[in-house]
MINUFI-308811 format. One record per atom (N, C-alpha, C): residue number from 1; atom name; y, z, x. Coordinates in pm, 1 decimal. Atoms other than C-alpha are relative to their C-alpha. Layout:
N
[NUM; "CA"; [Y; Z; X]]
...
// end
This chain:
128
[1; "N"; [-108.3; -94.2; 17.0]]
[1; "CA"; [10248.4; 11062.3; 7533.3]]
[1; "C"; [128.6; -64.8; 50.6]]
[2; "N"; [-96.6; 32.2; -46.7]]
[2; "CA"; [10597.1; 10940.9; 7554.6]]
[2; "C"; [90.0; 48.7; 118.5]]
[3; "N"; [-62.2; -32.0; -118.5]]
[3; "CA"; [10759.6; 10948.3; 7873.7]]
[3; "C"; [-98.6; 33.0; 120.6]]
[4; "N"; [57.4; -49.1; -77.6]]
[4; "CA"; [10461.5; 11010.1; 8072.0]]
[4; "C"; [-55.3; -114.7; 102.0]]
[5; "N"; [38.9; 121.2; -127.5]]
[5; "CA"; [10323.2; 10865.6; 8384.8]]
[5; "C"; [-103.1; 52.1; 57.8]]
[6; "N"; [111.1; -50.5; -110.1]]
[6; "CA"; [9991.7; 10874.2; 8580.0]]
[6; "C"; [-4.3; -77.4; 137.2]]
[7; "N"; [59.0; 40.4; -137.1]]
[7; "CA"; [9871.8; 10723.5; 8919.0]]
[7; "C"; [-131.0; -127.6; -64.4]]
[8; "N"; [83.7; 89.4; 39.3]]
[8; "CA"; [9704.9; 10404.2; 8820.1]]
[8; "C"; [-145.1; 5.4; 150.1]]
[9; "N"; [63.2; -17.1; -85.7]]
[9; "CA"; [9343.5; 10410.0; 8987.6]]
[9; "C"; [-25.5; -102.0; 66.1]]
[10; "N"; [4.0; 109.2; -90.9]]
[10; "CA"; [9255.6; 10138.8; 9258.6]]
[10; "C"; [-135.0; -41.5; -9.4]]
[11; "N"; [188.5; 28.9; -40.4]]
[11; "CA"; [8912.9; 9940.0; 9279.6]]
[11; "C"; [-32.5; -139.3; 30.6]]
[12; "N"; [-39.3; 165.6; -58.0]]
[12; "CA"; [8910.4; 9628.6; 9486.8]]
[12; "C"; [-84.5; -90.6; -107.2]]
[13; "N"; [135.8; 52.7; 105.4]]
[13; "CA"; [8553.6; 9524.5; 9266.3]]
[13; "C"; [43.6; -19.2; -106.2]]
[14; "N"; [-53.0; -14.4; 175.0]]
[14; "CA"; [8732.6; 9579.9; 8916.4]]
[14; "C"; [173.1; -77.1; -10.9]]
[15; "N"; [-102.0; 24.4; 34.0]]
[15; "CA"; [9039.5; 9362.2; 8851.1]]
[15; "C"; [58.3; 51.5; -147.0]]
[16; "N"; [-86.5; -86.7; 76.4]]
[16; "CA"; [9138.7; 9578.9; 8599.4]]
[16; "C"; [79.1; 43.2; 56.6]]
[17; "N"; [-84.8; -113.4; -41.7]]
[17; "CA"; [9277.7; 9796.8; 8812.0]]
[17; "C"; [142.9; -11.5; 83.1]]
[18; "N"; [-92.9; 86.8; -22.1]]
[18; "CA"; [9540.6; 9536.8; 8960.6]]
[18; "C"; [49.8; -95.3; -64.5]]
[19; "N"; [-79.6; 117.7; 64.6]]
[19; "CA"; [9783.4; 9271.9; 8874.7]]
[19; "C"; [-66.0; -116.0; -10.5]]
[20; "N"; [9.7; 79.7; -86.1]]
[20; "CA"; [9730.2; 9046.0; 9105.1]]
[20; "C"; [-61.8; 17.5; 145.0]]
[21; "N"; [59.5; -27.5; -111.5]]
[21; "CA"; [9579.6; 9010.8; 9443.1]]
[21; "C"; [57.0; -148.2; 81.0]]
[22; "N"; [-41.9; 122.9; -83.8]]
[22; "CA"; [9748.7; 8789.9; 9754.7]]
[22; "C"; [-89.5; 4.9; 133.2]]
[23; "N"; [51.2; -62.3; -90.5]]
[23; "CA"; [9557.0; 8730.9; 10061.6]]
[23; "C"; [68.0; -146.5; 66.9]]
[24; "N"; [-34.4; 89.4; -59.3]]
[24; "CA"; [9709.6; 8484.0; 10352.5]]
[24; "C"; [-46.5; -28.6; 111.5]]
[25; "N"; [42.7; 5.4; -154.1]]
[25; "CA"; [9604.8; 8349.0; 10661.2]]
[25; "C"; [68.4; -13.3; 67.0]]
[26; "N"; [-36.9; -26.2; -127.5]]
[26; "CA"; [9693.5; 8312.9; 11003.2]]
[26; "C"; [145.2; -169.4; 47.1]]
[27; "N"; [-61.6; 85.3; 31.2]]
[27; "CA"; [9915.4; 8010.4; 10946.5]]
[27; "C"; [140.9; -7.6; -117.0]]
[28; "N"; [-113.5; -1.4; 149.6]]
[28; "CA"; [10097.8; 8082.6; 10617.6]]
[28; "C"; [13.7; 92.4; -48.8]]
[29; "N"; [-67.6; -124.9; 112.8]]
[29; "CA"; [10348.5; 8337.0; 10464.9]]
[29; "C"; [-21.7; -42.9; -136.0]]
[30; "N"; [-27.3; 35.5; 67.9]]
[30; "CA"; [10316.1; 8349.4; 10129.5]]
[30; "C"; [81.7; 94.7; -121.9]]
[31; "N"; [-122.8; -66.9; 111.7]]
[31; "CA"; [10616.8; 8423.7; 9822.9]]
[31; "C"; [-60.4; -14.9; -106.6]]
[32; "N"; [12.5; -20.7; 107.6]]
[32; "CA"; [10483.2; 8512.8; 9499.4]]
[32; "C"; [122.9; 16.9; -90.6]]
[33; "N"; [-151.0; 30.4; 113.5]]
[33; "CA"; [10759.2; 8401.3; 9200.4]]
[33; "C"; [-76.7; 73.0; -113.8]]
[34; "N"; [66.7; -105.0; 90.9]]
[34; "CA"; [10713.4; 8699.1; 8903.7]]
[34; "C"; [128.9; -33.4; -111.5]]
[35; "N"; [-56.9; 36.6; 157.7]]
[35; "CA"; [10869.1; 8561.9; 8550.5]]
[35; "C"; [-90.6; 71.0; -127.4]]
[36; "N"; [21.3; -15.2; 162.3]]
[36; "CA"; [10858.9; 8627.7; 8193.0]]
[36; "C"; [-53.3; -132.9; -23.9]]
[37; "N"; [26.0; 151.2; 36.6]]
[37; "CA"; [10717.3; 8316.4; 8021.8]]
[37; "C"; [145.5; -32.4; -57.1]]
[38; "N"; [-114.0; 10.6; 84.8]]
[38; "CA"; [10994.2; 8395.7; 7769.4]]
[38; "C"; [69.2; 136.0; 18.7]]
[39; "N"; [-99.6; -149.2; 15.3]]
[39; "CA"; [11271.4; 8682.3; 7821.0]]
[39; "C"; [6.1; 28.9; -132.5]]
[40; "N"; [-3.2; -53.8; 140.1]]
[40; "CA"; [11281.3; 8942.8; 7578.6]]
[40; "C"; [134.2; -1.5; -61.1]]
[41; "N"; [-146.0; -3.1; 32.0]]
[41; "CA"; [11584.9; 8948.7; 7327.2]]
[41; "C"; [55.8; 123.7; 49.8]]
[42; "N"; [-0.4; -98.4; -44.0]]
[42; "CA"; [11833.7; 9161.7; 7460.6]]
[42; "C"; [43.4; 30.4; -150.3]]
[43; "N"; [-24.8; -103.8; 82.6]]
[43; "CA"; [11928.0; 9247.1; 7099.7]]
[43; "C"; [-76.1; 110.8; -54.9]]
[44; "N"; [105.9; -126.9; 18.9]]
[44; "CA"; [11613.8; 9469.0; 7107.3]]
[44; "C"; [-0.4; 81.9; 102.0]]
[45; "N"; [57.2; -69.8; -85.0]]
[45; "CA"; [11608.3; 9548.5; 7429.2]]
[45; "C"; [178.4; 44.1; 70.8]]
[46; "N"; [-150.4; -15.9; -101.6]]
[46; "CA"; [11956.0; 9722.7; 7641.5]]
[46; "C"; [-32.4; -0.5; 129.9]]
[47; "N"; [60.9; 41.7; -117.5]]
[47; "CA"; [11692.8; 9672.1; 7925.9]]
[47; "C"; [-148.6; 27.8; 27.8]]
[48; "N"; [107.8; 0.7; 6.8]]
[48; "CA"; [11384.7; 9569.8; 8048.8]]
[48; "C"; [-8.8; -71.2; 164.6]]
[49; "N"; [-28.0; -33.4; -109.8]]
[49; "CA"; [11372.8; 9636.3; 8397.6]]
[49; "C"; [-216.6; -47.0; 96.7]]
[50; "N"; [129.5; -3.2; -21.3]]
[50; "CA"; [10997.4; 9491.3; 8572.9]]
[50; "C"; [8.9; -18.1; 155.5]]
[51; "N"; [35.6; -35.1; -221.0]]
[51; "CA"; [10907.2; 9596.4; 8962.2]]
[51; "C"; [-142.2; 17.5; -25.1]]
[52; "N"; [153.6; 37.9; -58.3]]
[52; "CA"; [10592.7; 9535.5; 9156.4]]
[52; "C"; [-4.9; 137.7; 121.3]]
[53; "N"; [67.6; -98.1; -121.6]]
[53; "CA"; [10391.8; 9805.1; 9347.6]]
[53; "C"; [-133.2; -66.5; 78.8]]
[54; "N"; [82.8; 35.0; -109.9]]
[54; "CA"; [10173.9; 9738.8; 9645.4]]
[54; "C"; [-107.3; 87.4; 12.4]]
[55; "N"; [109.5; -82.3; -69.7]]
[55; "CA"; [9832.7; 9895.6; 9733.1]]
[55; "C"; [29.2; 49.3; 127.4]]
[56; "N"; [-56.5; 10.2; -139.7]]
[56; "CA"; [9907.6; 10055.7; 10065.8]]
[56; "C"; [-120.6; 86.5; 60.4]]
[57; "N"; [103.9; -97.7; -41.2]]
[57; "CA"; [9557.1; 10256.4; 10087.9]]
[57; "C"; [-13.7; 127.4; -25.2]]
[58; "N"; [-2.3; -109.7; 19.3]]
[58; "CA"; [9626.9; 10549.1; 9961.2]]
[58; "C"; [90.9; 20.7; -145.5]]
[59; "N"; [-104.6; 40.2; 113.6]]
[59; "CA"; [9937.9; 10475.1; 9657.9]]
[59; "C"; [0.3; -109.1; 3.0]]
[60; "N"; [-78.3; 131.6; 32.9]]
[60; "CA"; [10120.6; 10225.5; 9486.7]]
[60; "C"; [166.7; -33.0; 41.5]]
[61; "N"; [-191.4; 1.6; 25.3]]
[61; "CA"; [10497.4; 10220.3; 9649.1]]
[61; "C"; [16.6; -105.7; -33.8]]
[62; "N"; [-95.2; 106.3; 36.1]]
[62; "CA"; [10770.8; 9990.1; 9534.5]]
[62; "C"; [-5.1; -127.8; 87.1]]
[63; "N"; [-23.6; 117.1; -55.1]]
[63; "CA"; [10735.9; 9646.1; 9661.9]]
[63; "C"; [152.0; -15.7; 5.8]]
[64; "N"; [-163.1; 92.8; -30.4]]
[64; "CA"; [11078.8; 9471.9; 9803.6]]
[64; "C"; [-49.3; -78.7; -75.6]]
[65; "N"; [-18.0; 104.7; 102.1]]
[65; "CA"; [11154.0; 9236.1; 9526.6]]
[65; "C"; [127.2; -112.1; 113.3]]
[66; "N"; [-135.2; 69.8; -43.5]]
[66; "CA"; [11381.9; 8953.5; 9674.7]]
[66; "C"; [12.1; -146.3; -111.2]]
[67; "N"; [-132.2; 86.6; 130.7]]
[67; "CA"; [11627.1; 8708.2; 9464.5]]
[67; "C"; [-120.8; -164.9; 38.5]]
[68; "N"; [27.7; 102.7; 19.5]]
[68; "CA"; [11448.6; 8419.5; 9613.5]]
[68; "C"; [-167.8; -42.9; 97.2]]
[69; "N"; [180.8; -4.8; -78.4]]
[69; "CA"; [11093.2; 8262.2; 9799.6]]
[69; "C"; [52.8; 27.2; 159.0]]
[70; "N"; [-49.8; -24.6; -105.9]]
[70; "CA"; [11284.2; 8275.2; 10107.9]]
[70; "C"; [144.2; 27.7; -18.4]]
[71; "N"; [-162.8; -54.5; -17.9]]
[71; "CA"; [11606.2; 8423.8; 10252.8]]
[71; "C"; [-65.9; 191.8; -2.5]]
[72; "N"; [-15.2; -162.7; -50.8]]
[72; "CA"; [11633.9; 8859.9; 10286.4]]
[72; "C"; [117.8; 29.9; -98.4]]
[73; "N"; [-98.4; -94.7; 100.7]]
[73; "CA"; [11878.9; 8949.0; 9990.8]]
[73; "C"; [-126.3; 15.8; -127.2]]
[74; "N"; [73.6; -48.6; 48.3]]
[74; "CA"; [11679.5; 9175.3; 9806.9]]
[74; "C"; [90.1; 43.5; -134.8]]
[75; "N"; [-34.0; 1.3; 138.4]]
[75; "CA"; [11685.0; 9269.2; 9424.9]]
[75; "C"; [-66.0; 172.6; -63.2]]
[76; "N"; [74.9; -85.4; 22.5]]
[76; "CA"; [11624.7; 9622.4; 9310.7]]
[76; "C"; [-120.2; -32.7; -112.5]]
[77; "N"; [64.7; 64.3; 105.5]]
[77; "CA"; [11438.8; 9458.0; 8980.5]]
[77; "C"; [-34.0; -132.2; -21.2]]
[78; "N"; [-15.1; 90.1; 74.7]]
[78; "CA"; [11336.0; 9182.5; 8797.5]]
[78; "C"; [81.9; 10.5; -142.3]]
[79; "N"; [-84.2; -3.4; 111.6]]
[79; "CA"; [11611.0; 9151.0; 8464.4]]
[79; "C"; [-111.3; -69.4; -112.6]]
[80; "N"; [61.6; 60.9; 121.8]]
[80; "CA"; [11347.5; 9080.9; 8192.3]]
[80; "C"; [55.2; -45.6; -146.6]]
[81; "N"; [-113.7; 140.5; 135.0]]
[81; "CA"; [11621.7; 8956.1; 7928.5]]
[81; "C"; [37.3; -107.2; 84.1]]
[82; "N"; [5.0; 137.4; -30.2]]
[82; "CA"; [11661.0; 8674.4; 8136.7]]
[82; "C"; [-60.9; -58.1; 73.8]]
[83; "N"; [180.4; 50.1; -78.8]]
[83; "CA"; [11448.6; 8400.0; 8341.2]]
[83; "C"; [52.7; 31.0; 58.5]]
[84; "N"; [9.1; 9.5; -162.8]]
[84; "CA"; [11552.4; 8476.5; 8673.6]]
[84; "C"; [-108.9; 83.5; 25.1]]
[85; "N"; [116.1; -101.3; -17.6]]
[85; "CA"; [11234.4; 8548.4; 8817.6]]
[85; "C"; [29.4; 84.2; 148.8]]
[86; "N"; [-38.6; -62.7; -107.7]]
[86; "CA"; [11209.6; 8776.4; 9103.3]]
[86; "C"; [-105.5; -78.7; 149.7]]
[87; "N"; [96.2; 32.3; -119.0]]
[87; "CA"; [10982.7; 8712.8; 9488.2]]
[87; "C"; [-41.9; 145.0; 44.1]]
[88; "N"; [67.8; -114.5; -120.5]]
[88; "CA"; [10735.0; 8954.0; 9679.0]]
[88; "C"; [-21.0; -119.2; 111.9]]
[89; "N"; [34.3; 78.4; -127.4]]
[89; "CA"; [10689.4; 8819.5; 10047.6]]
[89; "C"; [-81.9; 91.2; 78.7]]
[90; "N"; [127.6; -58.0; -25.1]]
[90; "CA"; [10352.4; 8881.7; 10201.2]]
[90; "C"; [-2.5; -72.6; 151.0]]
[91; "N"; [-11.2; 77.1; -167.8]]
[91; "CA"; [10328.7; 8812.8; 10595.2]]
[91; "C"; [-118.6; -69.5; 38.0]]
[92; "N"; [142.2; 80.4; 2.6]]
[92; "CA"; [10069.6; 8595.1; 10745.5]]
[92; "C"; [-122.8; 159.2; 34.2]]
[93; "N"; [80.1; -72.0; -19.5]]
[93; "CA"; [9711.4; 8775.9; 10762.9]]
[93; "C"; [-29.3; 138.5; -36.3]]
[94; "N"; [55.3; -56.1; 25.3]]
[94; "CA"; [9687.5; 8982.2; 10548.3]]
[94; "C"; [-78.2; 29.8; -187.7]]
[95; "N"; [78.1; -19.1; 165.1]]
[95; "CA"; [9521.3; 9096.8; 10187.9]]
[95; "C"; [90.7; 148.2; -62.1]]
[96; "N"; [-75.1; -73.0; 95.3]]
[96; "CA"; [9745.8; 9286.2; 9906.4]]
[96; "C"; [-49.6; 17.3; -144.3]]
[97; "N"; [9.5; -5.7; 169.7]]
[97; "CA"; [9705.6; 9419.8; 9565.3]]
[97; "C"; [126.1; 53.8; -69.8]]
[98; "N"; [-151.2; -11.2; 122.5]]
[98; "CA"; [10003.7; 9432.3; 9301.0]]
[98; "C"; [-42.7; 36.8; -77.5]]
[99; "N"; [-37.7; -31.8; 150.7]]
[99; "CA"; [10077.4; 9596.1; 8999.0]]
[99; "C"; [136.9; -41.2; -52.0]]
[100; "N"; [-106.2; 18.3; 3.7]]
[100; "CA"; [10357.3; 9522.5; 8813.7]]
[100; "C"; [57.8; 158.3; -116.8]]
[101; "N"; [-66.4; -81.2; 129.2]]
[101; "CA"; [10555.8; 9797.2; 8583.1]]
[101; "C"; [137.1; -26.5; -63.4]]
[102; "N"; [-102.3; 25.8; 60.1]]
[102; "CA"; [10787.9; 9782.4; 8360.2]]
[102; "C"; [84.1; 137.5; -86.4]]
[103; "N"; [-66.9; -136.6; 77.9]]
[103; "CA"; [11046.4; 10025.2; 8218.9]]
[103; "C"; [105.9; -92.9; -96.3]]
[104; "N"; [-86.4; 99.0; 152.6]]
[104; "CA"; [11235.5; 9942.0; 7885.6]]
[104; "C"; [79.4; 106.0; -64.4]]
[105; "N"; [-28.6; -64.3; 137.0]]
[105; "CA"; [11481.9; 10050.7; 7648.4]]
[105; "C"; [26.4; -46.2; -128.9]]
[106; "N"; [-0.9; 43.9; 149.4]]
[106; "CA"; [11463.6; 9991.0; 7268.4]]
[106; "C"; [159.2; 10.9; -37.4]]
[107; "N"; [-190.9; 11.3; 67.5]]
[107; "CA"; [11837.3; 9893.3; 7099.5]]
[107; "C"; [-8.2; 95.8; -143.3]]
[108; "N"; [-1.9; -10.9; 145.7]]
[108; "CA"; [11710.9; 9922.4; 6773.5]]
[108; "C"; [-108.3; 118.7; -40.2]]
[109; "N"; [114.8; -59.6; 16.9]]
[109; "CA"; [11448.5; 10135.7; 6613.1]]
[109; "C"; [-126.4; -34.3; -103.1]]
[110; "N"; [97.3; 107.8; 32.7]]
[110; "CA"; [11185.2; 9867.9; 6523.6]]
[110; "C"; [-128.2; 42.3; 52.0]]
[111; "N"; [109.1; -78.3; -18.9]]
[111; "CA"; [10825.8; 9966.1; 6490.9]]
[111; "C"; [-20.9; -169.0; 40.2]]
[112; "N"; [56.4; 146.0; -70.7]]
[112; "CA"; [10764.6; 9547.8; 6606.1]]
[112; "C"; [-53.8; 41.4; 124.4]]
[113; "N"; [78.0; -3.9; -142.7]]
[113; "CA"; [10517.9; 9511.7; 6880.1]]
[113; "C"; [48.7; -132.5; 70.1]]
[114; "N"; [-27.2; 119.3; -37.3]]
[114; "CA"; [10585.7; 9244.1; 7138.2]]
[114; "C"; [-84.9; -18.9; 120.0]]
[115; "N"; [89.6; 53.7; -166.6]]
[115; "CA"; [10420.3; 9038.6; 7371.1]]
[115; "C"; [17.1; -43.5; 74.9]]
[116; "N"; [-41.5; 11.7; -86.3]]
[116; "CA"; [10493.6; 8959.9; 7694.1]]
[116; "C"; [-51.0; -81.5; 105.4]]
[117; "N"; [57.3; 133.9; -7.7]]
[117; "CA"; [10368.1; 8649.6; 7861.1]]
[117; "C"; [-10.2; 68.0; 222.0]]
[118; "N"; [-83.2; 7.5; -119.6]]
[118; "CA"; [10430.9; 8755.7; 8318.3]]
[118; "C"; [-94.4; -144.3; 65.2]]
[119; "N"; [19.2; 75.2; -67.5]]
[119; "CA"; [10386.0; 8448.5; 8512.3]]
[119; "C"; [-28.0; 67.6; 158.2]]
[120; "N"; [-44.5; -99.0; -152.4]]
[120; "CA"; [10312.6; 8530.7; 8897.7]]
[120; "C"; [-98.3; -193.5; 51.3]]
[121; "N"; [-1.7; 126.1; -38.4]]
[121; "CA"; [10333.8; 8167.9; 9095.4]]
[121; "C"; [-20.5; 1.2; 155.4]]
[122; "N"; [26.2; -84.7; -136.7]]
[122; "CA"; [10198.1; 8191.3; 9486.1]]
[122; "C"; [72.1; -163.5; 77.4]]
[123; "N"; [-81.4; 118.4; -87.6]]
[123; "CA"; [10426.0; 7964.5; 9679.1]]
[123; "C"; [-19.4; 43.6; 200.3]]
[124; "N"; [35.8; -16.6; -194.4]]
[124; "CA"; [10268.5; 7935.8; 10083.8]]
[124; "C"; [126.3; -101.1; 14.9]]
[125; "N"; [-61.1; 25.9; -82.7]]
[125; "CA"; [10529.0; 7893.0; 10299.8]]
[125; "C"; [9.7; 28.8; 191.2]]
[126; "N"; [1.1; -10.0; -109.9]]
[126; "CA"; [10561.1; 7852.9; 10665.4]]
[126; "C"; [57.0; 124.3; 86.9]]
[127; "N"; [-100.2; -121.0; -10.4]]
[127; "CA"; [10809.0; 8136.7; 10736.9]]
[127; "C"; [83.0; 14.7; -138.9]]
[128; "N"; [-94.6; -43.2; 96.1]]
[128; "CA"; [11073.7; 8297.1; 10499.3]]
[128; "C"; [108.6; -27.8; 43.3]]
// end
């Protein structure tokens, strides 16, 4: 149904039910880099807006997106018409599950389907 939204269900056993999954140890932060392979055109799209939610045990809230693998200037989105990819930063010791979503709007009114390639790149780092 257009416009509608549910509560995606959780199941550590079933990677269906996640993106992705980060887990770090006691030594190393690590920054997950979240790209398009290829940005969508924007002459289809007037936006295509993709954020990451976190398992937190109970929901999915909004992950902090930040601009880069390190540094603290944060990004409300990823801009899916172009590459800049976005970062999640995961502290040492512990285990996460991601989703990613995406919200879009159509320019045109093209019954074309498209496909959408997301990269997600796990860069361990020492600190941020």
């Amino acid at each position: 149904m257009p416009g509608a939204t549910s509560e995606p269900t959780f199941d550590a056993s079933d990677t269906s039910t996640y993106a992705f999954n980060v887990t770090t140890d006691s030594t190393e932060v690590c920054a997950v880099e979240i790209s398009l392979e290829t940005p969508v055109s924007s002459s289809d799209f007037s936006s295509f807006q993709i954020t990451v939610l976190c398992w937190d045990g109970t929901e999915w809230p909004l992950s902090t997106l930040y601009n880069a693998a390190t540094g603290s200037t944060t990004i409300p989105y990823i801009d899916g018409t172009t590459s800049t990819p976005g970062y999640i930063h995961q502290a040492l010791s512990t285990s996460m599950y991601y989703l990613v979503a995406i919200t879009y709007t159509y320019i045109s009114d093209t019954t074309t389907s498209y496909t959408i390639n997301l990269q997600y790149t796990p860069l361990p780092l020492t600190s941020f």
